[in-house]
N, C-alpha and C positions, 0 to 999 in steps of 0.2 A: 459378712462385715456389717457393723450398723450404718444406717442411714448417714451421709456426712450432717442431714439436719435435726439430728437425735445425737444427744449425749453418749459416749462411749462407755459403755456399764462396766462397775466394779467385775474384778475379773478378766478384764477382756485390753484395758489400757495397756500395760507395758508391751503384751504382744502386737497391737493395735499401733502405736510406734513404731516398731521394728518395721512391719510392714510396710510404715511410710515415710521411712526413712530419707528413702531415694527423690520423691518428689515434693521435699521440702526447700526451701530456700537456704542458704548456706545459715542463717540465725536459726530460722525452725530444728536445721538437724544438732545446732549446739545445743540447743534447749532440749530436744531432746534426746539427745547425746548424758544431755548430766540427768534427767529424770530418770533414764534407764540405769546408770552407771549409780547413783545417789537416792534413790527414791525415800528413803526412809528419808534422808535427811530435807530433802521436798516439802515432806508436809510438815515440817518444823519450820519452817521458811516463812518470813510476809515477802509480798511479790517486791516488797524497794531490796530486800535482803538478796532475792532468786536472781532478780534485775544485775545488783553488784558485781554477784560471783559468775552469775556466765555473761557479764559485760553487754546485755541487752536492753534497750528500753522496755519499762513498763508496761508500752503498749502494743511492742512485739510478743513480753507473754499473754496479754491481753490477747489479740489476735490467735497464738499458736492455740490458747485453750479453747475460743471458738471455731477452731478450726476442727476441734475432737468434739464441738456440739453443746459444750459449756457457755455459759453466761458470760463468766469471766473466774479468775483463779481460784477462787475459793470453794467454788463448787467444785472443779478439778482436782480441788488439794482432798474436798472430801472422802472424795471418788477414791483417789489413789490411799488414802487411808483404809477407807472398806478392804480394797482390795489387797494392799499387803499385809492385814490381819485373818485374812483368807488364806496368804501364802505361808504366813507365819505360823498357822495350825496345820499344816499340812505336815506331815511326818517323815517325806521324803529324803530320802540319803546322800548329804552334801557329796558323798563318794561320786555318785554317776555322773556332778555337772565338772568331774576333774578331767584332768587333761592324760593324757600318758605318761607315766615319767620312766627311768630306767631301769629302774630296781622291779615295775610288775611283772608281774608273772600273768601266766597263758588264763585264768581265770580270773583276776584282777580287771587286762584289756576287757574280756568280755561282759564284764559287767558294766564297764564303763559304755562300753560300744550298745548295749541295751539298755541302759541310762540316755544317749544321744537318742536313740529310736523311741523311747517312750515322751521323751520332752519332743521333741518335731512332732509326734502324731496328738500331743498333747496340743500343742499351740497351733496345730491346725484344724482339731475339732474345735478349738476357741475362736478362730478369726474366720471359720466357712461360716455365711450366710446362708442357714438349711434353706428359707424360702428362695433363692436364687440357682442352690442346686435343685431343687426343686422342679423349678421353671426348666433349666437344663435338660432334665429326664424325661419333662411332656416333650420337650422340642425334638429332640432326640428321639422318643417314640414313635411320634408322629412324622418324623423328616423323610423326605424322599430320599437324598442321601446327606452324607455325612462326610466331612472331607478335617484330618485333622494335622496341622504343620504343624513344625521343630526342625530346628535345627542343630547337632552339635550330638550332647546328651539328651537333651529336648528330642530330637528326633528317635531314639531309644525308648522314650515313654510314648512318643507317638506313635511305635509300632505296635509297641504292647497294646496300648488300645484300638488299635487297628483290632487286633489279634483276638480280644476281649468280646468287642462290640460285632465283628462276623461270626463269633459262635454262636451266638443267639439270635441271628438273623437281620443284621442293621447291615444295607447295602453302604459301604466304611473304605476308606482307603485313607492310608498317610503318605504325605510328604514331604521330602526333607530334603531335597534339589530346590534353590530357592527359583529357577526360572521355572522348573513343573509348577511349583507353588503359585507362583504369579498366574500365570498361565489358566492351572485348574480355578483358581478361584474368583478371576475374572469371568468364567464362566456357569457361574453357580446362579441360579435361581430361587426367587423365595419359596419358602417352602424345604431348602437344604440348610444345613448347618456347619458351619466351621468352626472349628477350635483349634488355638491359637497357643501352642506351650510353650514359654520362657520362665523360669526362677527369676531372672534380674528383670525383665519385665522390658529390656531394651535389646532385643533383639530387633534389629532392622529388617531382618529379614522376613520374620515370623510378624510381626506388626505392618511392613508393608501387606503383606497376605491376606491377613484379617481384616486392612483397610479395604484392599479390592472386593472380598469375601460382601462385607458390608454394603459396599457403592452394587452390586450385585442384586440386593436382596436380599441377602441370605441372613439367617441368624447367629450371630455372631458370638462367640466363647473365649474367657481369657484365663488360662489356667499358670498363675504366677503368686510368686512371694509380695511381689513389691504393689499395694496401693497407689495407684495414682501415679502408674507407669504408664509409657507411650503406648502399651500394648493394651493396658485396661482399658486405657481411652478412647479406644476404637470398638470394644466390645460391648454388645448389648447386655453380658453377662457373664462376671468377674467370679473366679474360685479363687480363696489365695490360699496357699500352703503355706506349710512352718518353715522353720528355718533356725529355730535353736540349737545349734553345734557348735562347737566349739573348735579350734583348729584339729581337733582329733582325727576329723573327717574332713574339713574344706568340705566343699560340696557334694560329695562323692553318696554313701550311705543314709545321710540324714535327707536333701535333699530328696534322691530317689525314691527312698521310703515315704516322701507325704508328696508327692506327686502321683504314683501308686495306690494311697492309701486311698485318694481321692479319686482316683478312677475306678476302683472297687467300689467306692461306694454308689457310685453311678450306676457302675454294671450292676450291682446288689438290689440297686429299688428299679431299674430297667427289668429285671427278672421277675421282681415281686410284683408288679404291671401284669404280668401274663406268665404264671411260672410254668402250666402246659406248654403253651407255644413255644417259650424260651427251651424249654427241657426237650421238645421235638424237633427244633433246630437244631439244636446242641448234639442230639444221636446224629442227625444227618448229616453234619460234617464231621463229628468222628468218624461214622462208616464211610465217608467220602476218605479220607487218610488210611484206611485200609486196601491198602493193595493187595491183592486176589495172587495165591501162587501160583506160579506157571504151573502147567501139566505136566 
């Protein structure tokens, strides 16, 4: 994500919204509620005109565009112009952003369903901050251990990277019982790392965890949709995924796919750190899962 005290670059705004959806004031998410839903018509707007139609003062959109790193509207109006003549050369197939309807057929859904998969992993190479993953991988490297909660489906991705990260040798454990959670991460020392997986970004349970994690020492991870969630805000270092689907999926395929996508790339430059070591890890516990026949 960019800096909150840097402009939000052409490209990157309407997913950059989305993301902050959740921790806007009930005006901020009108405002942009109709950016997202209206944008073309946006930058034809002067702000007494933007003001009118979503019933806002002046100086709440004053406010919402320094809040994306803007001076004030017009620099935001510019921004959003760059960017949706960016979107508007793009060549892609209004087909994939449809919905299901009754009449397709068995290779229709599917291209709809990898239309949903390429927009999520799209809009989450757009809003990961690489130097903060980054930062993640040295931590992660270098950790004594590594301790990752979820709850729900959340706990699902936090197996997987249980599962990920002890193939290559990271002493790793997930958990998804919120009293373990508490428990384990009350106990954590600087020097380990926790990461912390919610989508909506309000999981009580997974946010109290990463608090304790934190009051601990530990280095603290927030891997979520939502900017400027309860959960980021505990984290010394925020990933957010996509989340461009459309009811097709509710959160089911799109979500899982760029929560995944972003733990792959972790374990990908963890590898590329040390790909002997990784790769002599990696036989060892395969040949540890080989059980030997009886006589």
């Amino acid at each position: 994500m960019e800096s909150p005290n840097s402009p939000v670059k052409a490209g990157k705004i309407l997913d950059t919204l989305g993301a902050m959806q959740s921790s806007l004031t009930r005006v901020g998410q009108r405002i942009a509620h109709y950016i997202m839903t209206s944008p073309h018509r946006v930058t034809q707007l002067s702000i007494a005109d933007l003001s009118q139609e979503i019933n806002a003062g002046e100086a709440s959109v004053i406010r919402f565009c320094r809040q994306l790193g803007y001076k004030g509207f017009q620099n935001f109006k510019m921004e959003l112009a760059i960017e949706l003549a960016m979107v508007d050369s793009d060549d892609s197939s209004t087909l994939l952003d449809a919905e299901v309807v009754e009449n397709d057929d068995a290779h229709t859904i599917g291209l709809k369903l990898q239309g949903v998969i390429a927009n999520v992993l799209s809009e989450t190479l757009n809003l990961l901050d690489m130097h903060q993953v980054e930062q993640v991988v040295d931590a992660l490297y270098a950790c004594n251990s590594a301790y990752i909660f979820g709850v729900g489906a959340s706990g699902i991705t936090a197996e997987e990277m249980k599962h990920k990260l002890m193939r290559i040798g990271l002493r790793v454990d997930a958990l998804t019982n919120n009293h373990f959670m508490y428990m384990q991460a009350s106990l954590l020392k600087p020097g380990d790392v926790a990461v912390g997986i919610s989508h909506s970004g309000h999981s009580p349970e997974t946010t109290h965890a990463l608090h304790l994690a934190k009051e601990a020492g530990a280095t603290t991870v927030a891997l979520t949709h939502n900017l400027g969630s309860p959960l980021s805000k505990v984290a010394d270092f925020t990933l957010i995924n996509g989340n461009r689907q459309g009811r097709l999926q509710g959160d089911s395929i799109g979500t899982k796919t760029a929560q995944l996508f972003v733990l792959d790339l972790i374990y990908t430059l963890l590898v590329q750190k040390d790909p002997e070591q990784a790769k002599a890890n990696k036989l060892r516990t395969m040949d540890a899962l080989t059980v030997p026949r009886q006589a």
